[in-house]
N, C-alpha and C positions, 0 to 999 in steps of 0.2 A: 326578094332576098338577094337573088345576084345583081340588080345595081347597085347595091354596094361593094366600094369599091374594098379590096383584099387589105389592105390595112387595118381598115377600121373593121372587120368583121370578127374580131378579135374577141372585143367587151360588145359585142352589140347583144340586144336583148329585143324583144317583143312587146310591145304595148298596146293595149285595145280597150276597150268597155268591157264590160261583162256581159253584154248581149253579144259583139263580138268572139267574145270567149264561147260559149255559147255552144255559134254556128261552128268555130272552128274546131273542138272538140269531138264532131262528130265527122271531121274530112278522114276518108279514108286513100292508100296510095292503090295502085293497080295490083297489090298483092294482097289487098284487103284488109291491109295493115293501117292501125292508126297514127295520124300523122302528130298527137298532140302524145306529150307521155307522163302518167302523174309523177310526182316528183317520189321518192321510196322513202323520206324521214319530214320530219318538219325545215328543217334546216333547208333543203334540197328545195330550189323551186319548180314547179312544174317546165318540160321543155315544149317546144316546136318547132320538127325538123335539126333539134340539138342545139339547139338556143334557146336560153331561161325567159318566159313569158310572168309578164310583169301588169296589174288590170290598177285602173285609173278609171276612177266615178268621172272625171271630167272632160271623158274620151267621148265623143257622139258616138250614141246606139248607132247599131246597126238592125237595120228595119230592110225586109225584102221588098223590093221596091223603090225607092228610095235611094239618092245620092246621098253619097256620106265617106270622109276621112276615119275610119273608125279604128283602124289599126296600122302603125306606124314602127320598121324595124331602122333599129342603128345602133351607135356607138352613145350614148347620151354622154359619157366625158368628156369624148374631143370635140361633140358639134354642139352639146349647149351647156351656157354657164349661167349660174346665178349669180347675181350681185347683193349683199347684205350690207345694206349701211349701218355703220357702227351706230348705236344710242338709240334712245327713243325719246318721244317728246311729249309730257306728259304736262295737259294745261287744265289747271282746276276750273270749273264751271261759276260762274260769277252771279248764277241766275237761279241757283238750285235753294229750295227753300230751306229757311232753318230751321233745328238745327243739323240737316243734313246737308253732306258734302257730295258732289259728283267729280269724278275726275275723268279727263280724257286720256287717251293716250296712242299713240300713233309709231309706228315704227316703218321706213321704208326697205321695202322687197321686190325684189325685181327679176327677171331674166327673159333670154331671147337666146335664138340662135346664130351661134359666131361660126359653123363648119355644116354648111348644106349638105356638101358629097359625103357627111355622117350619119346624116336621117334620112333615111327615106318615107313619106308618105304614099299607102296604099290608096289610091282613087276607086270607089264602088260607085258605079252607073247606075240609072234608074233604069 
């Protein structure tokens, strides 16, 4: 959490799998205090350490044992963008029997990250 750097710690938020959620749920600090805290309405999302944690199905578990990227803190505004290309392209099927029609149809989406010192990736060792 402190490599990130003081700007961007601002909108940063928490993201992990749900097996990460998990493990981390039950970290407590040297005051026995929990470091995860549920969130008090619906609205409200849960925090970690005072930052809103966020779970993603396309996060790698985390499994003890095992190397794994499984939770990942930052800014996701300023360091990663999506691209949405406008339209989509919809091509009817010229092979589908009659009197049925198939259509295809395809629309491009994209994104990456354009600000590294916004994300940080947590590294877990085997």
């Amino acid at each position: 959490m402190n490599a990130l750097k003081p700007e961007y710690q601002k909108g940063a938020v928490w993201l992990m799998s749900r097996s990460a959620h998990a493990m981390v749920r039950k970290l407590k600090d040297q005051n026995h205090q929990y470091l995860w805290q549920p969130g008090l309405a619906d609205e409200i999302s849960p925090t970690l350490l005072g930052y809103p944690v966020v779970l993603a199905e396309d996060m790698p578990a985390l499994v003890a044992g095992t190397a794994s990227k499984s939770i990942v803190f930052g800014n996701f505004k300023e360091g990663y963008q999506i691209v949405d290309r406008a339209g989509m392209r919809i091509m009817r099927d010229p092979f589908s029997s009659k009197p049925y029609v198939e259509f295809y149809t395809t629309k491009r989406v994209g994104g990456d990250v354009i600000n590294f010192e916004a994300i940080k990736v947590i590294s877990f060792a085997a």
